[in-house]
C-alpha positions in Angstrom: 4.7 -16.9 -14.0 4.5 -13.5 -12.4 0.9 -12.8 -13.3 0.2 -16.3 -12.2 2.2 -15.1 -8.7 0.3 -11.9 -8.6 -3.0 -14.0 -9.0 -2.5 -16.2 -6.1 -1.8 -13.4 -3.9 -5.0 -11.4 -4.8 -6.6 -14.8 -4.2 -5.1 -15.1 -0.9 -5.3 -11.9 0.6 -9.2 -11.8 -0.8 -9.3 -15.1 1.5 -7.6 -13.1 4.2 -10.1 -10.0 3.9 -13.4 -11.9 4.4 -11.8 -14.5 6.8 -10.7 -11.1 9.1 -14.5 -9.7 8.5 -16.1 -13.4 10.0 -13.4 -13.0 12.5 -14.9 -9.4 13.5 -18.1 -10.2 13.7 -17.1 -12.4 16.8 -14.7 -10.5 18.1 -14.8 -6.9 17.4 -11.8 -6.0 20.4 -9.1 -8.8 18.3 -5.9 -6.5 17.4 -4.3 -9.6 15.6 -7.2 -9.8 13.3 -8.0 -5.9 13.0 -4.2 -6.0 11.8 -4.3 -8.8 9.7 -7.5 -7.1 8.1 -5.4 -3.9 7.6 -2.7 -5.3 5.9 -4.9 -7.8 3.6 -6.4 -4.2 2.7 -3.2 -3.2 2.0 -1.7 -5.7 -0.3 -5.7 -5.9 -2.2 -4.8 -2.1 -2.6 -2.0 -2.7 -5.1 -4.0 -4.4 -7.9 -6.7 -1.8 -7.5 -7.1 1.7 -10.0 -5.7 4.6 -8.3 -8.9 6.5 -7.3 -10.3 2.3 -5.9 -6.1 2.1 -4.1 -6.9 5.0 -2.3 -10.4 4.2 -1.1 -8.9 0.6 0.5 -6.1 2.3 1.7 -8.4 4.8 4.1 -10.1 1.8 5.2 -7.1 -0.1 5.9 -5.8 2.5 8.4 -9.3 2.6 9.7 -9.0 -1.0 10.6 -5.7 -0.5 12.1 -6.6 2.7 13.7 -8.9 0.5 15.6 -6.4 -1.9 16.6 -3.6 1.0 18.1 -6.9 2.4 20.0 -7.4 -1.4 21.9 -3.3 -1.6 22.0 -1.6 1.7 21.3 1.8 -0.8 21.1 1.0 -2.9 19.3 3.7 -3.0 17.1 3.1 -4.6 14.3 0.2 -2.5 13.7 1.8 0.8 13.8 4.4 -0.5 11.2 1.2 -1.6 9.1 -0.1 1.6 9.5 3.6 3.2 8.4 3.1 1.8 4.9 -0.6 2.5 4.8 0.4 6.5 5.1 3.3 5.9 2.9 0.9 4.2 0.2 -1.5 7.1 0.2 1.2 9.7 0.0 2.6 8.4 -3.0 -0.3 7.9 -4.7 -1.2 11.9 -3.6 -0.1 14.1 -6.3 0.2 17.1 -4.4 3.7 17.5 -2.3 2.0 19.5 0.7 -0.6 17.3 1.2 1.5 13.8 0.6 4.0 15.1 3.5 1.6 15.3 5.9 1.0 11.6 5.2 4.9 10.9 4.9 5.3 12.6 8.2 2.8 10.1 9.9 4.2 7.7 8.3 7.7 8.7 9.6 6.5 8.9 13.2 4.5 5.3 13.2 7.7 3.6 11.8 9.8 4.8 14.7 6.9 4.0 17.2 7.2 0.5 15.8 10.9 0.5 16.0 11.0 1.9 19.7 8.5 -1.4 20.5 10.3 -3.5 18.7 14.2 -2.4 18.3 15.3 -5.7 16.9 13.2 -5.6 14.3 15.4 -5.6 11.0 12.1 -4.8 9.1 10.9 -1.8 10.6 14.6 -0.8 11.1 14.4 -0.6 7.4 11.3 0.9 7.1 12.3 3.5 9.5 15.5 4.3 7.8 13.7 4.5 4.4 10.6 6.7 5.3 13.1 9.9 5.1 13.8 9.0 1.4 10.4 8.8 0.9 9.6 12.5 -0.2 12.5 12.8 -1.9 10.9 9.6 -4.3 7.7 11.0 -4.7 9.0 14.4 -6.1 11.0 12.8 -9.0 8.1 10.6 -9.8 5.3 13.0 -9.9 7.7 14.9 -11.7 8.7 12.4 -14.1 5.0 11.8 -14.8 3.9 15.5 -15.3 6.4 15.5 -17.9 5.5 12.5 -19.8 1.7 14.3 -19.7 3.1 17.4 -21.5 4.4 15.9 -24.4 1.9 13.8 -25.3 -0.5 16.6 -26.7 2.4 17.0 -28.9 1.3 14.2 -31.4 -0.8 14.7 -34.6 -4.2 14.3 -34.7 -5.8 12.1 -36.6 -8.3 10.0 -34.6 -6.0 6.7 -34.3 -3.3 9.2 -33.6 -5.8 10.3 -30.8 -6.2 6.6 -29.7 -2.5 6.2 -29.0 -1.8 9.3 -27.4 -4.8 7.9 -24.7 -3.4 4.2 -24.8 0.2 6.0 -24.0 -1.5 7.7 -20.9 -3.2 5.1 -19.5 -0.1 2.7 -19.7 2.2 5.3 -18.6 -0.2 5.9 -15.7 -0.2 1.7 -14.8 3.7 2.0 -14.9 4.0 5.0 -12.6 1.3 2.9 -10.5 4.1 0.1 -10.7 6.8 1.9 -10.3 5.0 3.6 -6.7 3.9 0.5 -5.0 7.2 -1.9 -6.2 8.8 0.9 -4.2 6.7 0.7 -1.1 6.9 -3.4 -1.4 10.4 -4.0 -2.2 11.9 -0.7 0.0 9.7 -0.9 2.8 8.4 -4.9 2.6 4.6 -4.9 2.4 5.2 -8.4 1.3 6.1 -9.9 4.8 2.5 -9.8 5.2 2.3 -13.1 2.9 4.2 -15.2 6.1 2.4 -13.5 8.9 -0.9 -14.3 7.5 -0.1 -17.8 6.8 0.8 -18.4 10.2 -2.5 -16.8 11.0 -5.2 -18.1 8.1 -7.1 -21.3 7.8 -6.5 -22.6 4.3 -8.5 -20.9 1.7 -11.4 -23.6 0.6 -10.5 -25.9 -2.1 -12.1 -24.3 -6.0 
């Protein structure tokens, strides 16, 4: 059921992507659909390898950087643009270099919130944000030390094979474990009803 869940989404923001790229083509000045392209990046992002999450995330806030130059305001966009920060950060393993996208992150949620101070979402997301850090620290940590005792297995070569099936799953799970956080915490997923309010159908398989 989940995977079936997770399948239709990828389906639908996919839709949402290359319905928001027709859309530009037209109109290159449209916030709405600059924002909806952002955060179809975003949620396409999640079912991606970290290295290919990264690379959709930087053009997500590109897309939405373009929208908040037309309408600096625009509110919905700088709360997109909150969890696009967040999402890199926690998927930079370095602590200096993930606050400074934490820090944005911080500052676009409470730009959102100012716009929009009845927002129960970005309320949320704003209030959250300064936990943030504190969450990346005792996951990166948590993963380093899952990486140092794995060389600690014998080694024969199916020995070998496990130890490298152990990493890669353990490195899916702290995937998991990141973007859940950024989904369920700061609610990525209200994207689903703002782009159905916004989407044609997708065509019929």
């Amino acid at each position: 059921m989940d995977m079936q869940t997770d399948f239709d989404r990828l389906l639908f923001f996919e839709h949402a992507r290359r319905a928001a790229e027709v859309t530009y083509t037209k109109n290159p000045l449209d916030t709405e659909n600059l924002t909806r392209w952002g955060g179809a990046l975003l949620e396409l992002s999640t079912f991606q390898s970290v290295q290919e999450s990264k690379s959709m995330i930087k053009e997500a806030i590109s897309k939405l950087d373009e929208a908040l130059s037309i309408d600096p305001k625009k509110h919905d966009a700088l709360w997109c643009m909150g969890n696009a920060q967040t999402s890199y950060a926690f998927l930079t393993p370095d602590k200096d270099e993930a606050k400074g996208y934490f820090d944005s992150a911080y500052v676009f949620f409470k730009q959102a919130v100012d716009e929009d101070p009845e927002n129960e979402l970005y309320r949320k997301s704003f209030e959250v944000a300064t936990k943030a850090p504190e969450l990346h620290a005792e996951v990166h940590k948590q993963s380093f030390s899952q990486q140092a005792v794995a060389p600690g297995a014998g080694g024969g070569p199916s020995t070998s094979s496990s130890v490298k099936g152990a990493k890669a799953q353990k490195s899916s799970d702290l995937k998991y474990d990141i973007f859940g956080w950024v989904i369920l915490a700061v609610g990525i997923v209200a994207w689903v009803g703002f782009a159905k309010a916004n989407l044609p159908p997708p065509p019929q398989r």
